[in-house]
gemmi code that builds the backbone of each chain (N, CA, C; Angstrom):
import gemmi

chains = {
    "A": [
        ("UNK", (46.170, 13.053, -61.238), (44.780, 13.045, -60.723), (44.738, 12.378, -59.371)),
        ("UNK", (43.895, 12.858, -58.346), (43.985, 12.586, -56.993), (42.582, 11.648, -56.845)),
        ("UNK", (42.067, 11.484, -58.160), (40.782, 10.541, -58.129), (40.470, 11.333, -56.726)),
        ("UNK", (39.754, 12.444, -56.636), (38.940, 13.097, -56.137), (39.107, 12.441, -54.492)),
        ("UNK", (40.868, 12.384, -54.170), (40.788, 12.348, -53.046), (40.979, 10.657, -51.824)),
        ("UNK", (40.944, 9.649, -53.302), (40.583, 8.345, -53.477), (39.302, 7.874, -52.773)),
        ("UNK", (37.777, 8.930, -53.118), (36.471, 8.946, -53.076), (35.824, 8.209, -54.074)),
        ("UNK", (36.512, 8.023, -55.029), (36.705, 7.488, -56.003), (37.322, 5.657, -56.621)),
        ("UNK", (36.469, 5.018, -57.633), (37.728, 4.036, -57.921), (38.904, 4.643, -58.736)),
        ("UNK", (40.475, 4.592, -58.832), (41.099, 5.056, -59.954), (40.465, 4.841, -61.290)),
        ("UNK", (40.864, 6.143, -62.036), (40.138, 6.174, -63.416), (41.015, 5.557, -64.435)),
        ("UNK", (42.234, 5.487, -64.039), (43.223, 4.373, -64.989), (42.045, 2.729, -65.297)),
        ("UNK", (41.769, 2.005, -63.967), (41.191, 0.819, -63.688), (40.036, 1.021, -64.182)),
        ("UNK", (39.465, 2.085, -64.182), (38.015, 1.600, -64.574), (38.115, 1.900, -66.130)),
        ("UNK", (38.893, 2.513, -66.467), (39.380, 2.907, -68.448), (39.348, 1.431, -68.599)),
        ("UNK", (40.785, 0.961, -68.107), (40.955, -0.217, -68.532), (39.855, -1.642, -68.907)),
        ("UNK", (39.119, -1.633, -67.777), (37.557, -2.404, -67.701), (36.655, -1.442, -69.123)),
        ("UNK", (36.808, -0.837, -69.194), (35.899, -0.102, -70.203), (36.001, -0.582, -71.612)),
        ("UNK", (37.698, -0.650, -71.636), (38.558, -1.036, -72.753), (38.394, -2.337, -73.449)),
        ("UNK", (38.308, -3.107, -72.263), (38.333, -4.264, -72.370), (36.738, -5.037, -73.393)),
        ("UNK", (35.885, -4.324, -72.920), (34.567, -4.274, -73.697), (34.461, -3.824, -75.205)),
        ("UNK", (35.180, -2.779, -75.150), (34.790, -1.852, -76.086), (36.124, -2.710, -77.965)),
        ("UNK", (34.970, -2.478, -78.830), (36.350, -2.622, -79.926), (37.187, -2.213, -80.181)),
        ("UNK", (38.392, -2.324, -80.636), (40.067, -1.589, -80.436), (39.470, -0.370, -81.029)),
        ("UNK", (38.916, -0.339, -82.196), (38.897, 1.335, -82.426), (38.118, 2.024, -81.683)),
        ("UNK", (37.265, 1.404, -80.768), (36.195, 2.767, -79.877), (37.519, 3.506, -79.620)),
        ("UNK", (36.524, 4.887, -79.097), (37.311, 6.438, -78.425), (36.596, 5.972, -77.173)),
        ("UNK", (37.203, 6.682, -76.348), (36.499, 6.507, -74.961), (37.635, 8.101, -74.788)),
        ("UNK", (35.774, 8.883, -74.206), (36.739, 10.125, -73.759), (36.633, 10.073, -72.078)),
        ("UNK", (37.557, 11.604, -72.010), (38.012, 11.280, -70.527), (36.927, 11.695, -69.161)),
        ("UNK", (35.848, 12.519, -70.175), (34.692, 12.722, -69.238), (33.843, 11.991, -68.697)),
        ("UNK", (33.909, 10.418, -70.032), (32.905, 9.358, -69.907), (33.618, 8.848, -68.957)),
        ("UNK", (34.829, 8.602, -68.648), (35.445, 7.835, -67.949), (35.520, 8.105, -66.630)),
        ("UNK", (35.273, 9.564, -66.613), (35.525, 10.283, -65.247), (33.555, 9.707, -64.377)),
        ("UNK", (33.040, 10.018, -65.328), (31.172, 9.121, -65.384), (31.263, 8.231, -64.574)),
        ("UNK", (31.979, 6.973, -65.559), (31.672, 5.752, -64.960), (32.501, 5.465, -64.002)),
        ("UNK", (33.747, 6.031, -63.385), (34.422, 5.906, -62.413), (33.532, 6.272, -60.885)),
        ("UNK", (32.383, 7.578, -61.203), (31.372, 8.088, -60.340), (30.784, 6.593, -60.235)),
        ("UNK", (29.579, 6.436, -61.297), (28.720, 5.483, -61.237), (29.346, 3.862, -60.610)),
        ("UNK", (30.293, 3.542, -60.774), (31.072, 2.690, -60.115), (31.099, 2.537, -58.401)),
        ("UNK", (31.872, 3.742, -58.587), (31.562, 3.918, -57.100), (30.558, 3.999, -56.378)),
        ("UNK", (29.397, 4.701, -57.061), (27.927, 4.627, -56.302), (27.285, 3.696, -56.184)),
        ("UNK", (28.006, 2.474, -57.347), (27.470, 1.390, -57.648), (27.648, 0.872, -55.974)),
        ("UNK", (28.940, 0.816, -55.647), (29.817, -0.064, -54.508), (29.116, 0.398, -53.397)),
        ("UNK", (28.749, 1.821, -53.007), (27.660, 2.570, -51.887), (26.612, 2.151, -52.033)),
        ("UNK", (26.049, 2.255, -53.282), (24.078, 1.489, -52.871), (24.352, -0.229, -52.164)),
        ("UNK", (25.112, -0.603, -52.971), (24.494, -2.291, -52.749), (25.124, -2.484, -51.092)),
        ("UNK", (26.473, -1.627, -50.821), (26.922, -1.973, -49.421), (25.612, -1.458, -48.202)),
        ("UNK", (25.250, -0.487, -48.942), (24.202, 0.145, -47.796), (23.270, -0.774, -47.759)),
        ("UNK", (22.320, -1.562, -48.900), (21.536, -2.465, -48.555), (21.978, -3.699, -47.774)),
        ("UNK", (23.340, -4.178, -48.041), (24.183, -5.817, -47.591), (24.112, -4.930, -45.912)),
        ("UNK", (23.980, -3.604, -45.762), (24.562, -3.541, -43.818), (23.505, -3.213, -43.706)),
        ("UNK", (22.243, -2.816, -43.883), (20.790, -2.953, -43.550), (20.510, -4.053, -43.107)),
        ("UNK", (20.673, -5.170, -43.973), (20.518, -6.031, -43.667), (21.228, -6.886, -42.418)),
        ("UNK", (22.373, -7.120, -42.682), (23.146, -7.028, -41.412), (22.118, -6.390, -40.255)),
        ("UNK", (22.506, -5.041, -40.018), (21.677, -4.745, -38.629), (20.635, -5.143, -38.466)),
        ("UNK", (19.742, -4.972, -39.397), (18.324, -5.903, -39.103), (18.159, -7.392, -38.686)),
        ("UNK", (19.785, -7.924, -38.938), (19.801, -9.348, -38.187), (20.786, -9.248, -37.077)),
        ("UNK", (20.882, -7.947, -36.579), (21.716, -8.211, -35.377), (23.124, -8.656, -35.416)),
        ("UNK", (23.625, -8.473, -37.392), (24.742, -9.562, -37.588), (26.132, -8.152, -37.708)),
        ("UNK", (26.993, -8.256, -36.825), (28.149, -6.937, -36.884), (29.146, -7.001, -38.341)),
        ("UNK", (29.311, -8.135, -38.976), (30.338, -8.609, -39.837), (29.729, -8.558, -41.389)),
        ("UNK", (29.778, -7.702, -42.520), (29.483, -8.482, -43.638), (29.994, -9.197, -44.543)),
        ("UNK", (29.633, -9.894, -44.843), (30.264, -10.666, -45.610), (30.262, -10.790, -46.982)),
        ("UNK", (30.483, -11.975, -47.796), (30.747, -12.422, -49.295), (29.178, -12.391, -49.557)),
        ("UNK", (28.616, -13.040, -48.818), (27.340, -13.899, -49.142), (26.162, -12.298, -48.773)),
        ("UNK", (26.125, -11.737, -48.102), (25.368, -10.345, -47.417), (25.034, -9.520, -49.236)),
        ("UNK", (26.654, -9.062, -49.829), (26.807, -8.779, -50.886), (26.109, -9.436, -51.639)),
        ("UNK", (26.069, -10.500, -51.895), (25.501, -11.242, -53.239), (23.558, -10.637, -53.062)),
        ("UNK", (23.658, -11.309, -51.518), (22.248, -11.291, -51.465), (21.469, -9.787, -51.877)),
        ("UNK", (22.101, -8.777, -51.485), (21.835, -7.602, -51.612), (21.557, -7.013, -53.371)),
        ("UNK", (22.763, -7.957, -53.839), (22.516, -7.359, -55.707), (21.447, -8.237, -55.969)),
        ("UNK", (20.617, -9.336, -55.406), (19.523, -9.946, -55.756), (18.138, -9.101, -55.349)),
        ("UNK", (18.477, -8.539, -54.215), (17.367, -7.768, -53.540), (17.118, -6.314, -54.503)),
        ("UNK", (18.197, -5.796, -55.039), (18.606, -4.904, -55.673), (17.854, -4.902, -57.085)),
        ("UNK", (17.723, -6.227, -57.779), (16.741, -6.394, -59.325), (18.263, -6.631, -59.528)),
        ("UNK", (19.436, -7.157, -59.240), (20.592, -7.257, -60.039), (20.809, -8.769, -59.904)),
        ("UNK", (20.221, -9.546, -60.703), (20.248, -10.886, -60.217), (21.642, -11.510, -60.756)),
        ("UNK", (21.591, -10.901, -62.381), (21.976, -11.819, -63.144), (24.156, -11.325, -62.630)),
        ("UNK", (24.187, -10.381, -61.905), (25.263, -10.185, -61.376), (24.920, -11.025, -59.897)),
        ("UNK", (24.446, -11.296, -59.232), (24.295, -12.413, -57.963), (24.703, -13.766, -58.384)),
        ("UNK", (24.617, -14.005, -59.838), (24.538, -15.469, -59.871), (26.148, -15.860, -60.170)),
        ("UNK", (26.674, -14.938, -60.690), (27.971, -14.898, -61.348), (28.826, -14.339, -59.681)),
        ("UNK", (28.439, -13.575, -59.243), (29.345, -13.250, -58.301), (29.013, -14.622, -57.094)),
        ("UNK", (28.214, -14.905, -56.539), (28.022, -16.288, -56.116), (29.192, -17.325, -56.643)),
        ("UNK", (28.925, -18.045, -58.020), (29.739, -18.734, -57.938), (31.487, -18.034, -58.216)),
        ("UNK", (31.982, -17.359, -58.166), (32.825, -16.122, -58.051), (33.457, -16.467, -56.632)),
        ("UNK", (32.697, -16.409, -56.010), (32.762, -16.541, -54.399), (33.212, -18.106, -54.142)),
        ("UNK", (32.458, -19.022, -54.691), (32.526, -20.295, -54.225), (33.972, -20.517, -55.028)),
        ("UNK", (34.230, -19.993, -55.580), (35.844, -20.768, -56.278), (36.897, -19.748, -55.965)),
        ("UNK", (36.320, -18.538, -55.440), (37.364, -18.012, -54.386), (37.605, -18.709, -53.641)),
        ("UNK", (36.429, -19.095, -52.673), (37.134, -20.074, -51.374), (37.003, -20.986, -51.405)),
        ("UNK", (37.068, -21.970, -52.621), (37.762, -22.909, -52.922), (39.799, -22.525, -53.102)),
        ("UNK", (39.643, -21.774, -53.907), (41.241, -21.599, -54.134), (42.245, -20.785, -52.553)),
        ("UNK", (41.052, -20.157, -51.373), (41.968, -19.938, -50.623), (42.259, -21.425, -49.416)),
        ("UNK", (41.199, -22.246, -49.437), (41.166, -23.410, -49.267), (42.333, -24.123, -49.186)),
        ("UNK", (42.720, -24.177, -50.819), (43.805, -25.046, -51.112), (45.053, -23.941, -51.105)),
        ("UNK", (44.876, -22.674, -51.221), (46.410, -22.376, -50.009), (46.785, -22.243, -49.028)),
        ("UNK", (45.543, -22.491, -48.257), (45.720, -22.651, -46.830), (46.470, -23.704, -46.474)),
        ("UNK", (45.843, -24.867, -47.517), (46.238, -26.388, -47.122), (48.018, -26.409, -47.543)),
        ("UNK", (48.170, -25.582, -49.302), (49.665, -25.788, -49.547), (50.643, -24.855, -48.499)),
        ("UNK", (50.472, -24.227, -47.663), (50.844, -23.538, -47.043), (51.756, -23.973, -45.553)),
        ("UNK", (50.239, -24.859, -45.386), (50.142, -25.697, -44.438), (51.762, -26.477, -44.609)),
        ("UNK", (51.769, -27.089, -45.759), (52.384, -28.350, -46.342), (53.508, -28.006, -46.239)),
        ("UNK", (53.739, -26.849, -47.102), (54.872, -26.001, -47.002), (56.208, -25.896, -45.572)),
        ("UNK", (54.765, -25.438, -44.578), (55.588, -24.973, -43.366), (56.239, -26.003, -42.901)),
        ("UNK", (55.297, -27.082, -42.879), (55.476, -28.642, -42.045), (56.981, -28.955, -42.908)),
        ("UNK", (57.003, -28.906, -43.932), (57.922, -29.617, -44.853), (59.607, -29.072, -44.878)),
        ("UNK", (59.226, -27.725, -44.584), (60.301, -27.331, -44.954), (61.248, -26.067, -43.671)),
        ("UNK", (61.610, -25.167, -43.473), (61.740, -24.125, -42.588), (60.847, -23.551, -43.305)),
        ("UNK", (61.339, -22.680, -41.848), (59.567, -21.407, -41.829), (59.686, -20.044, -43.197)),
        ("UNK", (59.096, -20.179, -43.875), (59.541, -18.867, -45.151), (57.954, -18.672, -45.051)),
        ("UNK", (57.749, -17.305, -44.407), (55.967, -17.102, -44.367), (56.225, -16.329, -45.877)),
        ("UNK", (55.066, -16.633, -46.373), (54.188, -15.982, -47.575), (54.404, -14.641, -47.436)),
        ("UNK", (54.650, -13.734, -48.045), (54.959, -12.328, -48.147), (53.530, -11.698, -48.533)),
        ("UNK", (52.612, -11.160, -48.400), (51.465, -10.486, -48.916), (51.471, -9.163, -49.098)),
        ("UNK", (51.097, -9.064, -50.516), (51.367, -7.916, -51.025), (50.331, -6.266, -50.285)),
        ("UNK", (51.072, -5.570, -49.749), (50.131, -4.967, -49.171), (48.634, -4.064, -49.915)),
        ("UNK", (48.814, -4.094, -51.137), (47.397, -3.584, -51.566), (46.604, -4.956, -52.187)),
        ("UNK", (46.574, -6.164, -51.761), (45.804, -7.153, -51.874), (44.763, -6.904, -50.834)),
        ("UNK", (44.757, -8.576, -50.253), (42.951, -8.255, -49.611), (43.465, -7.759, -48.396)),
        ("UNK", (44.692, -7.502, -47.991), (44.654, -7.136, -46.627), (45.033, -8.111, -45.414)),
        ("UNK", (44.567, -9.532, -46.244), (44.379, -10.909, -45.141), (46.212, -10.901, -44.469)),
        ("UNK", (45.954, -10.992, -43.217), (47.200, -10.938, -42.717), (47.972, -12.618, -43.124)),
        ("UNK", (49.489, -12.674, -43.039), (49.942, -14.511, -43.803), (50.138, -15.073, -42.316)),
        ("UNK", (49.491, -16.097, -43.362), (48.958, -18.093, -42.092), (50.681, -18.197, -41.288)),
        ("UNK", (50.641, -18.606, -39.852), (51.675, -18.673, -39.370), (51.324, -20.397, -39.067)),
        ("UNK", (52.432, -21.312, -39.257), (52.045, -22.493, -39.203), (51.627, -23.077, -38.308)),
        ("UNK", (51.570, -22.116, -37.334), (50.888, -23.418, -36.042), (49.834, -22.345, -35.762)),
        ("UNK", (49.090, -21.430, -36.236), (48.073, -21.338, -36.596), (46.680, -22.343, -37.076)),
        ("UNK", (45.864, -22.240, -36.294), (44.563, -23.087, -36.607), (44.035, -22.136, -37.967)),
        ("UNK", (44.018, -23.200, -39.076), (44.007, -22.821, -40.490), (42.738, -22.474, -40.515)),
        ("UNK", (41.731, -21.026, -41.152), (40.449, -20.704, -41.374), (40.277, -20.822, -42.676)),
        ("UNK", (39.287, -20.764, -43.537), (39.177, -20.745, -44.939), (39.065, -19.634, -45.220)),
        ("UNK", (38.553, -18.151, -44.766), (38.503, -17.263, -44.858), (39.290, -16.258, -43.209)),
        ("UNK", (39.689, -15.264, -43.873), (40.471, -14.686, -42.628), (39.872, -13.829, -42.505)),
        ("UNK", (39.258, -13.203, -42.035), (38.252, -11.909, -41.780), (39.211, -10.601, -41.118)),
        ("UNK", (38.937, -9.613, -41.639), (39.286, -8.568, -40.901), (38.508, -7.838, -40.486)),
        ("UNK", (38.963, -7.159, -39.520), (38.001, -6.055, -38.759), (38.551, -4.503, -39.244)),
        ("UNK", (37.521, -3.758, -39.794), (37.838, -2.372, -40.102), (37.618, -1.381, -39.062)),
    ],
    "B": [
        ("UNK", (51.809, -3.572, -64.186), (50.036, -3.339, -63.671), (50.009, -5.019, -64.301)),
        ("UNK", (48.987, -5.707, -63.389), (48.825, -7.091, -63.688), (48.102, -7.123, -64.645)),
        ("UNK", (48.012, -8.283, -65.360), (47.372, -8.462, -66.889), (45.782, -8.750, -65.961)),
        ("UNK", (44.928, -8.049, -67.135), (43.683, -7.771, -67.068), (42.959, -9.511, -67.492)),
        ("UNK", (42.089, -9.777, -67.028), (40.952, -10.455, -67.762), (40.570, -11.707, -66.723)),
        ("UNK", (40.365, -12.742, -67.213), (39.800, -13.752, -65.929), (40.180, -14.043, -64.788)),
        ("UNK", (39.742, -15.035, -63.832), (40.701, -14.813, -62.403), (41.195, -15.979, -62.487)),
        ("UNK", (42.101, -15.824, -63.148), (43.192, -17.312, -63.914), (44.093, -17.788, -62.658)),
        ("UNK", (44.841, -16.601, -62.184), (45.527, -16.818, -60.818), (44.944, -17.181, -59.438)),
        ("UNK", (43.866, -18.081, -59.461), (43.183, -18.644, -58.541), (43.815, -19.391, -57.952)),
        ("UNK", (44.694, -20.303, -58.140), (45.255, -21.497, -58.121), (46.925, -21.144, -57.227)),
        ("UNK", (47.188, -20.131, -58.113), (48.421, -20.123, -57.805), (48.769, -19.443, -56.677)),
        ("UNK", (48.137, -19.570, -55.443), (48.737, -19.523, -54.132), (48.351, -17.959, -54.187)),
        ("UNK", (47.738, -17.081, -54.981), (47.824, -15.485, -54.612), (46.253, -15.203, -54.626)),
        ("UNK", (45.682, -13.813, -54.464), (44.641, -13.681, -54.614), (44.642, -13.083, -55.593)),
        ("UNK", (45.227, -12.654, -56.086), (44.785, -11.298, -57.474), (45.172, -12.078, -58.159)),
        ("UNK", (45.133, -11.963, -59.994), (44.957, -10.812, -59.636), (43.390, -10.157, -59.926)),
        ("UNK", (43.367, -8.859, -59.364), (42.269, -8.127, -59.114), (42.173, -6.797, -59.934)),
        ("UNK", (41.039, -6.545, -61.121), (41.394, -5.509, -61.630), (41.456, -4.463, -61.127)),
        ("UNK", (40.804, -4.288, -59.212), (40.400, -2.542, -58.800), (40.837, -3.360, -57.695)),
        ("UNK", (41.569, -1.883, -57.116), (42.179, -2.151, -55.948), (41.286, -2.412, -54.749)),
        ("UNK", (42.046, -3.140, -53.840), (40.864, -4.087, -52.988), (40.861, -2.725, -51.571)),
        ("UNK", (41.855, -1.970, -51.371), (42.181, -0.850, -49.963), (41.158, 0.045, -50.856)),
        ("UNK", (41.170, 0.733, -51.866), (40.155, 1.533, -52.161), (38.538, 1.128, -52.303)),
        ("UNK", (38.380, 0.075, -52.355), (37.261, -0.568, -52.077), (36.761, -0.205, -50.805)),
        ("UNK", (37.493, -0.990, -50.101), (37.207, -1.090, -48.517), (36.702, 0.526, -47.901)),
        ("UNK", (37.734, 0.941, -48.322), (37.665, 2.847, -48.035), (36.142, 3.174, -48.492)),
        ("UNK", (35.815, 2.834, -49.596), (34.384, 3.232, -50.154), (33.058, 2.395, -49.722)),
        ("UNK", (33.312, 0.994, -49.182), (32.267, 0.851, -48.360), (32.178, 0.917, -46.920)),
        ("UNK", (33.109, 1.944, -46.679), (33.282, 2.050, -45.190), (32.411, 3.395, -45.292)),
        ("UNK", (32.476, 4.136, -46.518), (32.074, 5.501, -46.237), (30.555, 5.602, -46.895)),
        ("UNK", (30.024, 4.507, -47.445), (28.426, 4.392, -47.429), (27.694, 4.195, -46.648)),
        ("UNK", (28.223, 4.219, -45.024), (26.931, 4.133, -44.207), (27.610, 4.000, -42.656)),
        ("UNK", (27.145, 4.704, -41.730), (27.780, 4.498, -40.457), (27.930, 3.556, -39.890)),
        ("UNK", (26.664, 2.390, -40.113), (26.482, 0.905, -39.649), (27.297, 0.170, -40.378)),
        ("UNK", (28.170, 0.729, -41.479), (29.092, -0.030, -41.777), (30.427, -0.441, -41.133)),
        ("UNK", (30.641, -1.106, -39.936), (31.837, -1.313, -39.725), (32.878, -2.649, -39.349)),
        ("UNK", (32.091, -3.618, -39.659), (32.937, -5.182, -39.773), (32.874, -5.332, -41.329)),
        ("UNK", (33.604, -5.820, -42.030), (33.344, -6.040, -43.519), (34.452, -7.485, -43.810)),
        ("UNK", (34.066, -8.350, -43.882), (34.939, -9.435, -44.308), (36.227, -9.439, -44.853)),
        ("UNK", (36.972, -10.247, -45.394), (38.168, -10.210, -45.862), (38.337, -10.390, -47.487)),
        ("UNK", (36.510, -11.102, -47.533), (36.231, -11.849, -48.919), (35.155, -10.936, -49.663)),
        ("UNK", (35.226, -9.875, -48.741), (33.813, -8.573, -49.461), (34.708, -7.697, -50.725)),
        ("UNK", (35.521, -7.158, -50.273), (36.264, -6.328, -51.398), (36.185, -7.416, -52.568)),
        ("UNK", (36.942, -7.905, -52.488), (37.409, -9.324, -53.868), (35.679, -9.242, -54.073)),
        ("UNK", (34.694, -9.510, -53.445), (33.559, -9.756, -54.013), (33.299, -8.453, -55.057)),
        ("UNK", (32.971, -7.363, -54.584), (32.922, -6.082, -54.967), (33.926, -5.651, -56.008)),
        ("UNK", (34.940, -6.263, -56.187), (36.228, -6.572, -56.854), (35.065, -6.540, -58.456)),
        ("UNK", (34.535, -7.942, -58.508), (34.164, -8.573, -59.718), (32.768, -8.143, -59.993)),
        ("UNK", (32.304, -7.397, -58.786), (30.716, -7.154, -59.429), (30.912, -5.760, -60.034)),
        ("UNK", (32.140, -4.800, -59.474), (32.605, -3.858, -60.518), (32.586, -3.870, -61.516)),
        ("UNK", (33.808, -4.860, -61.703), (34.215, -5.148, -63.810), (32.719, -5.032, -63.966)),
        ("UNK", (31.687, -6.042, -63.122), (30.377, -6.511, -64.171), (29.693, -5.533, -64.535)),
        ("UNK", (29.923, -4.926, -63.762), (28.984, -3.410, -63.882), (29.105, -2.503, -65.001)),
        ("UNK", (30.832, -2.203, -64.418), (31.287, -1.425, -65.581), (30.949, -1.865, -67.028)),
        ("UNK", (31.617, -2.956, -67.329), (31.241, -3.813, -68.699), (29.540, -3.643, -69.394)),
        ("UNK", (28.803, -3.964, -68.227), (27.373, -3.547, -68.240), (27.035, -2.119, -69.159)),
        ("UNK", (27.223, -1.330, -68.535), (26.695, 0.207, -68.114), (27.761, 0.664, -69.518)),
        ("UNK", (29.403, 0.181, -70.036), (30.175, 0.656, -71.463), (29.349, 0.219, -72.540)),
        ("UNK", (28.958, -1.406, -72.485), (28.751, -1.924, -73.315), (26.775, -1.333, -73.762)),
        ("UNK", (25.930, -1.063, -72.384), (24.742, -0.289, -73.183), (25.317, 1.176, -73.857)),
        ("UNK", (26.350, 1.983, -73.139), (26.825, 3.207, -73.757), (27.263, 3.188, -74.960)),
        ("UNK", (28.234, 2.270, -75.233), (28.081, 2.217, -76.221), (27.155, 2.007, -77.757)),
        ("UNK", (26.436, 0.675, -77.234), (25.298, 1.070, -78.009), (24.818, 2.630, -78.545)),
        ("UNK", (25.001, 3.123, -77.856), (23.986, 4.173, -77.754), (24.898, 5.549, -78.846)),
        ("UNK", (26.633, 4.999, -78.199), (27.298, 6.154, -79.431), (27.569, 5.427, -80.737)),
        ("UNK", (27.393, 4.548, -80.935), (27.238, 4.090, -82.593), (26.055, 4.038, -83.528)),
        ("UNK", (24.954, 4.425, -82.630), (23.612, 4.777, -83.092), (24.246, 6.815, -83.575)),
        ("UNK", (24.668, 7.226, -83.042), (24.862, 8.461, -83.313), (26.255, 8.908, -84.242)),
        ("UNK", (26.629, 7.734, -84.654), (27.730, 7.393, -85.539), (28.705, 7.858, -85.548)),
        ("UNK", (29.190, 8.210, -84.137), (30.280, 8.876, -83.596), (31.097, 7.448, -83.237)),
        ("UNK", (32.631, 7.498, -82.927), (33.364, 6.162, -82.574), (33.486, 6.839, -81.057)),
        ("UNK", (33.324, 7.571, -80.700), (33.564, 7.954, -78.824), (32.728, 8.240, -78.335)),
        ("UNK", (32.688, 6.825, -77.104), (31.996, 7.031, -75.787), (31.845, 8.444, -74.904)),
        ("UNK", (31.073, 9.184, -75.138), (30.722, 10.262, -74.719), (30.225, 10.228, -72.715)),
        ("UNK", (30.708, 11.253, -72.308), (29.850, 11.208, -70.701), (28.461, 11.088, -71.284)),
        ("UNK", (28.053, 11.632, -72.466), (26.199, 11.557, -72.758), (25.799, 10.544, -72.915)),
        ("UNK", (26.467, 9.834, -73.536), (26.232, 8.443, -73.967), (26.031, 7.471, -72.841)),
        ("UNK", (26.884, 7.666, -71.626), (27.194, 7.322, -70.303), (25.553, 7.715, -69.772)),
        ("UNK", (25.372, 8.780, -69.397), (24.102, 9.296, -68.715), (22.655, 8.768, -69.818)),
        ("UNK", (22.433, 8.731, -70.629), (21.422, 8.422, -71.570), (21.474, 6.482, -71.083)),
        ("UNK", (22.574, 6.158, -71.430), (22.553, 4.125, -70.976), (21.617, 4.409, -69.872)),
        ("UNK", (22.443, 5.463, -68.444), (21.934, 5.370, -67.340), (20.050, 5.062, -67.334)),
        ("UNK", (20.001, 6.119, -68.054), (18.110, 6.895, -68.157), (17.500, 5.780, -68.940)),
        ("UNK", (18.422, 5.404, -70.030), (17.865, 3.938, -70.379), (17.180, 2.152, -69.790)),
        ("UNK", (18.056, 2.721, -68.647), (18.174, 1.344, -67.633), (17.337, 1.654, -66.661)),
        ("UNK", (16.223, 0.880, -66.254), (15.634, 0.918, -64.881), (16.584, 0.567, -63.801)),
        ("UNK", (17.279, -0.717, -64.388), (18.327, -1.124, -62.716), (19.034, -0.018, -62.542)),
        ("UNK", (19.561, 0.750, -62.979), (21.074, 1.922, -62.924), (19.709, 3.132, -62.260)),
        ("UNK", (18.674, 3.343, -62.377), (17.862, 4.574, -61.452), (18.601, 4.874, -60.247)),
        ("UNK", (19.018, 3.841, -59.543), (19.879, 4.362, -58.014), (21.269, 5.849, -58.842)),
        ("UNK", (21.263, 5.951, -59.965), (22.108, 6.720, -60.781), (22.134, 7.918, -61.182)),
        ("UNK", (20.218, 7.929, -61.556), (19.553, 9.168, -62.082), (20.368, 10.229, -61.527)),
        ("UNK", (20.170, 10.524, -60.418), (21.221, 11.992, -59.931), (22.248, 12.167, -60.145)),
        ("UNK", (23.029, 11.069, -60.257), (24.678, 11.025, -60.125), (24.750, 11.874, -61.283)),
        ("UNK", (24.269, 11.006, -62.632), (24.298, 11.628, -64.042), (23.251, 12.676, -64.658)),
        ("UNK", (22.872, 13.581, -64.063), (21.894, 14.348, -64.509), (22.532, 15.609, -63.804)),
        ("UNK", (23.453, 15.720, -62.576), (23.746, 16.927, -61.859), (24.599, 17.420, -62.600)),
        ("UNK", (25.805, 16.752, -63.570), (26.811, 17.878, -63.264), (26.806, 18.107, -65.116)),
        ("UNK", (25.566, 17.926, -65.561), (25.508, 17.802, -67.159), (25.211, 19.618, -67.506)),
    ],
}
model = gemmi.Model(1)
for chain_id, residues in chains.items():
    chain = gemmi.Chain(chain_id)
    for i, (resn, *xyz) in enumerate(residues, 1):
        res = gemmi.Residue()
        res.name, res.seqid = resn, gemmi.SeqId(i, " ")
        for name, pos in zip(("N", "CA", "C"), xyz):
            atom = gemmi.Atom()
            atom.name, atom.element = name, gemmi.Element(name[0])
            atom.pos, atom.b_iso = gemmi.Position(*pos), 0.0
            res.add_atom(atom)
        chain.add_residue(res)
    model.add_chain(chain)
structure = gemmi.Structure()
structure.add_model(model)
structure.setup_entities()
């Protein structure tokens, strides 16, 4: 399956999330799955279109963690804002503290940069005499 | 494929793991809107977890809905009926009503 082109999230990943809900004996057929792999995705198009509305309406080019949240609140999706919020805050808490062990790392020892896996976030790896950010932003 | 369930690996120096890939993400909110074109580093991973929530959401009313009909499989109907059930999921109505 070409997941329609990757227009799509893979329908393996979103089974799996499905799975995970459901009791060992549910069936889950492959049409429902092919469903919520749609609805998923449309999910990810409505709320981005409201988070860059917003954006332009503030003149702001970049969206962010926080744009998102605000948008599933604006959306009637609160009770996913509150969870993805703090979601967020202990994300960058934890990239925080690898920035810092990283840091520690380089100073301490020879240079062995962090290898990043290329279908992660993308974030390019901290070079040690790099001025350390808490978040690394990319530009698409 | 990384083990599924909390974001336990916070700590340990990585970002994932992540149940949906973070490049196919990106790809899909690049293609919801033309004014879309700076997007953070920390948006996917966000979008990452409001997925699962969703998904989990939207199985767990479907389901409801196929054990009322005393079938054990999640049906696409079952899928589209949660939808029609839910006021929040309306941004949906079309998705699940066209290709029935």
């Amino acid at each position: 399956m070409v997941d329609e082109q990757n227009r799509t999230l893979p329908i393996a990943n979103v089974g799996r999330i499905m799975k995970q809900i459901l009791p060992p004996s549910a069936k889950l057929s492959l049409e429902a799955k092919q469903r919520m792999q749609e609805c998923a995705t449309e999910f990810i198009s409505f709320v981005t279109s409201e988070a860059s509305d917003k954006c332009h309406r503030e003149n702001r080019k970049m969206m962010t963690g926080d744009d998102i949240c605000r948008a599933l609140s604006a959306l009637g999706l609160d009770n996913y804002a509150g969870a993805i919020v703090r979601y967020l805050h202990k994300y960058r808490e934890a990239e925080r503290e690898r920035v810092i062990a990283s840091q520690n790392k380089a100073t301490s020892s020879s240079r062995d940069e962090d290898i990043e896996e290329s279908d992660q976030s993308g974030q390019p790896s901290l070079q040690a005499d790099e001025t350390p950010t808490p978040l690394m932003n990319i530009f698409i | 494929m990384r083990q599924a369930g909390t974001y336990s690996g916070i700590g340990s120096g990585k970002t994932g793991p992540h149940l949906l890939p973070l490049a196919r993400i990106k790809k899909i909110m690049k293609r919801s809107g033309e004014e879309v074109k700076m997007i953070s580093g920390e948006s996917p991973i966000v979008f990452s977890k409001a997925c699962e929530l969703f998904i989990k959401e939207l199985t767990q009313r479907s389901w409801m809905l196929t054990i009322k009909g005393k079938t054990r499989t999640l049906s696409k109907q079952d899928v589209a009926s949660a939808v029609m059930a839910t006021d929040l999921f309306d941004f949906l109505l079309n998705l699940v009503s066209d290709s029935d």
